[in-house]
matplotlib code that plots the C-alpha trace (Angstrom):
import matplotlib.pyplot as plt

x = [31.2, 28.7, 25.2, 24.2, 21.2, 17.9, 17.1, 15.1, 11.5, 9.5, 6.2, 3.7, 0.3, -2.4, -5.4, -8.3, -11.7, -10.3, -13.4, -11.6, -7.9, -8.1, -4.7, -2.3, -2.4, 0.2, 1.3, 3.3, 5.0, 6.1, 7.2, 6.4, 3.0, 3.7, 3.6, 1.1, -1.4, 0.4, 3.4, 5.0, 6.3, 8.3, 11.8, 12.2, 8.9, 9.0, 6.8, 5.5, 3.3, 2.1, -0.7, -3.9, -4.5, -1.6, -1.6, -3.3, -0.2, 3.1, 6.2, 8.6, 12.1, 14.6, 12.2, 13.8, 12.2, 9.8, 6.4, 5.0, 1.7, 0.6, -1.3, -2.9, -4.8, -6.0, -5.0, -7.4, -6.1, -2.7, -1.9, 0.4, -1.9, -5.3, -8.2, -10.9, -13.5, -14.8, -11.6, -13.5, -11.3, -12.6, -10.4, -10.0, -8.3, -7.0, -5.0, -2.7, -5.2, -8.2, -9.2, -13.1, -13.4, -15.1, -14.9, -11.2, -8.1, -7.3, -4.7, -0.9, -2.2, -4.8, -2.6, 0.0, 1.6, 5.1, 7.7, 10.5, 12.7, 10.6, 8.1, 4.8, 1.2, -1.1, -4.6, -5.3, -9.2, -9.8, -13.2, -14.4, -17.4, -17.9]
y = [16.8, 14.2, 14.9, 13.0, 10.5, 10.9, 9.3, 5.9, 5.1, 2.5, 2.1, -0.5, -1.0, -2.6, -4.1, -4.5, -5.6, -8.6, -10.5, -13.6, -15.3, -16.4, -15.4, -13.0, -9.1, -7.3, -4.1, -1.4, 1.8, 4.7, 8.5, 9.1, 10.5, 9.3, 5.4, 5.8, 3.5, 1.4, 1.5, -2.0, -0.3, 2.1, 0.6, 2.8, 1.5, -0.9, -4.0, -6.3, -9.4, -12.1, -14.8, -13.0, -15.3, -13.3, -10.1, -7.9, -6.1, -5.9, -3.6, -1.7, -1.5, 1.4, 3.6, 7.1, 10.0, 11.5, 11.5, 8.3, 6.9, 3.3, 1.2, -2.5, -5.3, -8.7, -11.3, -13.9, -16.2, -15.4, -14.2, -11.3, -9.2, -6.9, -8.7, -6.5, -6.4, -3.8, -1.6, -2.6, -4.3, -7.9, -8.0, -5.8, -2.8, 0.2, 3.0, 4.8, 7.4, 5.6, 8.2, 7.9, 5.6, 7.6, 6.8, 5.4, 5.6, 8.8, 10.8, 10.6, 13.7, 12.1, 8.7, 10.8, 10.0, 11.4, 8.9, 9.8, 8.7, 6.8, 4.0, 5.4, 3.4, 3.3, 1.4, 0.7, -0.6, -2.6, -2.2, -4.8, -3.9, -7.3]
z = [1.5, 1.0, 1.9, 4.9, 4.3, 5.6, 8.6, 8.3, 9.6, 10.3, 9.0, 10.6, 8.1, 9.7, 7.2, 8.0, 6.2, 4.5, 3.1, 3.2, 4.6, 1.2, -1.0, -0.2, 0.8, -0.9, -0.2, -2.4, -0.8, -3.6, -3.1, -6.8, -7.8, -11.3, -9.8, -8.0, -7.6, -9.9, -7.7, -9.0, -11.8, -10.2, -9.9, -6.3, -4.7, -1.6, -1.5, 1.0, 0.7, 3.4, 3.4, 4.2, 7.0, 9.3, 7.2, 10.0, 9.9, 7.9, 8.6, 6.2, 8.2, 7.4, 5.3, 4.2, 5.9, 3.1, 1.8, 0.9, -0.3, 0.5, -2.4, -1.7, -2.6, -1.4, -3.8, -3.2, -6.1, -5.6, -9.2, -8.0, -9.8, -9.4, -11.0, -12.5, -14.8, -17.8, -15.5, -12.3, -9.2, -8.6, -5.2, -2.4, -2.6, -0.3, 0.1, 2.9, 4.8, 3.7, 1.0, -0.1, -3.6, -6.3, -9.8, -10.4, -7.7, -5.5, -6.3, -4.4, -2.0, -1.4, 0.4, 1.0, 4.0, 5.8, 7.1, 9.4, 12.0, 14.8, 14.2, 12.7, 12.1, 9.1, 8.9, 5.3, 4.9, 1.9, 0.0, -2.3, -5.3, -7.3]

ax = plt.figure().add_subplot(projection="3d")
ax.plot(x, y, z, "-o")
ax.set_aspect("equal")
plt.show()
């Protein structure tokens, strides 16, 4: 017998601390610690993106139930990409459960977040440095 699928989730992220409505906000949603924070290059991961002048909050539909970790950026010049400099993010950044910015991203465990059926809520705050 096939193995019935897990049920889907919705997951409402709110963003807050935007420094501008400059750009865009994207948004990137993985299950795989190896993709993560650089979830665009995992060929599984979920993406979102909307003008950062309505992006207070965006909604993945029909999520499968697991664990999760959220990884975003407000791109202000609408490159589709992270600006840094000498390895240092020139745009805002942030991370499912708000995990404390040392020296370099957090790990997956540290975002990690659990989807399920039902409609859950993360607020992602972005931090800027330069």
């Amino acid at each position: 017998l096939p193995a019935a699928a897990a049920p889907a989730g919705q997951l409402d992220v709110s963003v807050t601390n935007l420094r501008s409505q400059k750009g865009v906000v994207r948004l990137c949603l993985t299950r795989d610690p190896r993709h993560f924070p650089r979830c665009q290059e995992d060929p599984a991961a979920l993406s979102l993106s909307a003008p950062a002048a309505r992006a207070s909050t965006l909604t993945f539909h029909a999520v499968p139930a697991g664990d999760y970790a959220i990884a975003a950026f407000h791109d202000e010049n609408g490159n589709s990409r992270l600006d840094t400099f000498a390895r240092i993010p020139r745009e805002g950044f942030g991370f499912s459960r708000n995990p404390p910015i040392r020296f370099g991203p957090p790990r997956f465990g540290e975002a990690r977040i659990s989807v399920g059926p039902g409609k859950i809520r993360q607020i992602v705050r972005l931090h800027y440095i330069l």
